[in-house]
Every structure is written in C-alpha cells, then in structure tokens.
N, C-alpha and C positions, 0 to 999 in steps of 0.2 A: 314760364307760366303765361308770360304775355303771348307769344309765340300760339299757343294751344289755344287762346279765348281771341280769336282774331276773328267775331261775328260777321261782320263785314267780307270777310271772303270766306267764309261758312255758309251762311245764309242764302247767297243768292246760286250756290252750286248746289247745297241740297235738295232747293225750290228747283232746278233746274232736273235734276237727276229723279225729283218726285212727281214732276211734273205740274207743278205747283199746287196737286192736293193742297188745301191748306192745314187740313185734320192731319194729313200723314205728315207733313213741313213741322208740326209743331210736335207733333208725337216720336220722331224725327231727332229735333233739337234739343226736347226735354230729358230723353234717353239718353242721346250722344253727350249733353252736358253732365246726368248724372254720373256717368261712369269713370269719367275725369276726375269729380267732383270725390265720390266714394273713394277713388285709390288716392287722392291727395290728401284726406282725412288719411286715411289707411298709414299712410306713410307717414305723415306727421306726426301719429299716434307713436308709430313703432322709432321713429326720431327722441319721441321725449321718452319715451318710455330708457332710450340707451345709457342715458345719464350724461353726465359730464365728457366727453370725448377725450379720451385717454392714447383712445388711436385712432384711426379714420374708421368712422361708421359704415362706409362700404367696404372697407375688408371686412369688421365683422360681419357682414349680410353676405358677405361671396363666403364666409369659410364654411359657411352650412349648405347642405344639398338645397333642401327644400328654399330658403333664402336665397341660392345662389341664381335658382334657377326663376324664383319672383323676378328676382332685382334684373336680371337680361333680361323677364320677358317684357317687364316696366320701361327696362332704355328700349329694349325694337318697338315697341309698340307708339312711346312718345317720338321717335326717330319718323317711324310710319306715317305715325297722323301725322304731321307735320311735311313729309313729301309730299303723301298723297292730298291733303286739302291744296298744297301751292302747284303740286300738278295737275291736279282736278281744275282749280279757278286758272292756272296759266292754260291750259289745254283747251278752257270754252272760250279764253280771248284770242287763241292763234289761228281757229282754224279757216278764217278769212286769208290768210297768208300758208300756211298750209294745208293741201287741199287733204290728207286724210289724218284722221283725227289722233290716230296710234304713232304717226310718226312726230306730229305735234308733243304726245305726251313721252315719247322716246329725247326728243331737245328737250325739255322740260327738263327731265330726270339726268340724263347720261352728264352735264358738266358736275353735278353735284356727288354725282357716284363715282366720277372720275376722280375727284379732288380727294374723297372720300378712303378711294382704295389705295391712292399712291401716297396721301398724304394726310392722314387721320391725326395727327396734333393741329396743323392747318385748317383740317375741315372744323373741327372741334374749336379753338378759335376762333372760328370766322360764325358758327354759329350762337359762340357766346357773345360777340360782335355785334352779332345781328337783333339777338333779343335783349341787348344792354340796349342798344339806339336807335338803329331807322325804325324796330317794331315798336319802340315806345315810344318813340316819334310822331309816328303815322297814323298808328292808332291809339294813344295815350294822349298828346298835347294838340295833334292835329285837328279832329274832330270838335273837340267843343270851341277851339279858337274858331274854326271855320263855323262854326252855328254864333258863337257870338258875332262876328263879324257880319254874316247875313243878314243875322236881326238886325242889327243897329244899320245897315244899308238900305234896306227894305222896311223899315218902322211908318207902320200904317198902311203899305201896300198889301201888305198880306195878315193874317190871323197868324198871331204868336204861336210855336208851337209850345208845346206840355215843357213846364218846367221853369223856373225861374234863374234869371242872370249868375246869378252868384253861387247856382249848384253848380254850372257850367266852369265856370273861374274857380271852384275850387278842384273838380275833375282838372282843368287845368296844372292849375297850380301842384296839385298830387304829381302827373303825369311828368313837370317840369324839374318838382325834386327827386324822385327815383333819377331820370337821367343824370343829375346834378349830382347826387351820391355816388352813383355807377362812376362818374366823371373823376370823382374826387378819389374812389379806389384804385382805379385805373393809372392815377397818374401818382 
C-alpha cells in the first residue's frame, strides 16, 4: 500500500506530464487517487465478507471465472502502476545522462523485468522487501523527521509551516512501528 501512495514521486511526474496545469494536476491526482481508493474498499469488502479462512482467500477468487479474471487484472495493474510511476519519475531524473529518453526508460524497466522473468519468487521477495522498508522508510519516517529537524534548525528564520510538532512525531512514530512490526515478523 505504501508502495502505491508514494505522492512525492507521483506528484511532481504528473505536474511534469500535465504540464503543470494546475486544474488538470489536481483533477489528475483526485481521479488517479480514487480508483486505488474504490478497489481497496472493493476488496476489503469482498475479504470480510469470506469469513474465517478456512483456505487461502485467493484460491477461492482464482476458482471462479469472473474472480479469476478480477484478481490478475488487480495484480497487473498494482504491478503496473508501480513500474510505471518508478519508471516515469527515474526516466525524468536520467535523461541528463542519457541523451534519449526511451532508452533511459528501457535501463529503468529491463533489470526489473529481468529479475522478474528468470526469477519470480526473488522478484516477489525483493518487492515485499521493498514495501516492508526503504519505502516506509523513505516515505513513512523520513519525511516528517526531516520537517522536525528543519523546524527546530531554522526557528525564527523562517514562518512555521501548517501543522503542529506533535502531529509530525506521531506520523513518525506510526511510520517507526509498522517497520518495527514488519521487523519483528520477519525475524
């Protein structure tokens, strides 16, 4: 989930790709957010509704046509967005380094699809990997430690922004125990 709401390299690609309309940026955002939004109720819903798990909740959704065919289109499409936003935002930082832009978003993609096709327990690992730590890292505990810290280095240089210390520290704090849980099943 964390993985999917990464605003931060969301935001400044779709500004980028809209040209920074700011009406079409935000019409954009609010769209592209509900749709995540709707099939994550969608699914939760269809979760409680299974009851107690007696067997694994995705075989019963692959043994029906109609389900079978949701539940791949739900993994390509969360697979998808997830490529393409990290090769949309890596593609607009490389192409100072390389000069044309497809071959940029070609390194982007091909280690990933490499790894993917020869070794799909690995890739699958490495992506549960990814959204257990550096992404709740980076974007979970990163950010508001980095706005605490600002504040408190700059106090009276600059106008606070929106928001008081202690929503930040608990955004913190949230961010520090998911990893801390993650940590503790893992091990």
């Amino acid at each position: 989930v964390l993985q999917l709401l990464v605003f931060a390299e969301t935001v400044p690609t779709v500004s980028g790709l809209l040209d920074g309309d700011p009406r079409r940026v935000r019409l954009a955002l609010a769209f592209g957010s509900l749709c995540p939004l709707l099939l994550e109720v969608a699914w939760a819903y269809l979760g409680l509704g299974l009851g107690a798990p007696r067997v694994d909740p995705v075989d019963v959704l692959l043994a029906a046509p109609a389900t079978r065919a949701a539940t791949a289109a739900l993994a390509a499409s969360a697979v998808a967005t997830t490529a393409l936003g990290s090769a949309l935002a890596l593609r607009s930082d490389v192409p100072e380094a390389v000069a044309r832009r497809e071959l940029a978003a070609l390194l982007a993609a091909l280690p990933a699809v490499g790894v993917a096709l020869t070794s799909p327990g690995v890739f699958f690992a490495a992506m549960d990997w990814a959204g257990a730590y550096p992404v709740a890292l980076l974007w979970g505990l990163f950010p508001p430690v980095a706005l605490l810290r600002l504040r408190r280095k700059s106090e009276g240089a600059h106008p606070k922004s929106a928001g008081p210390d202690a929503w930040l520290a608990a955004l913190a704090a949230v961010s520090g125990l998911f990893v801390a849980s993650t940590a503790t099943r893992d091990l």
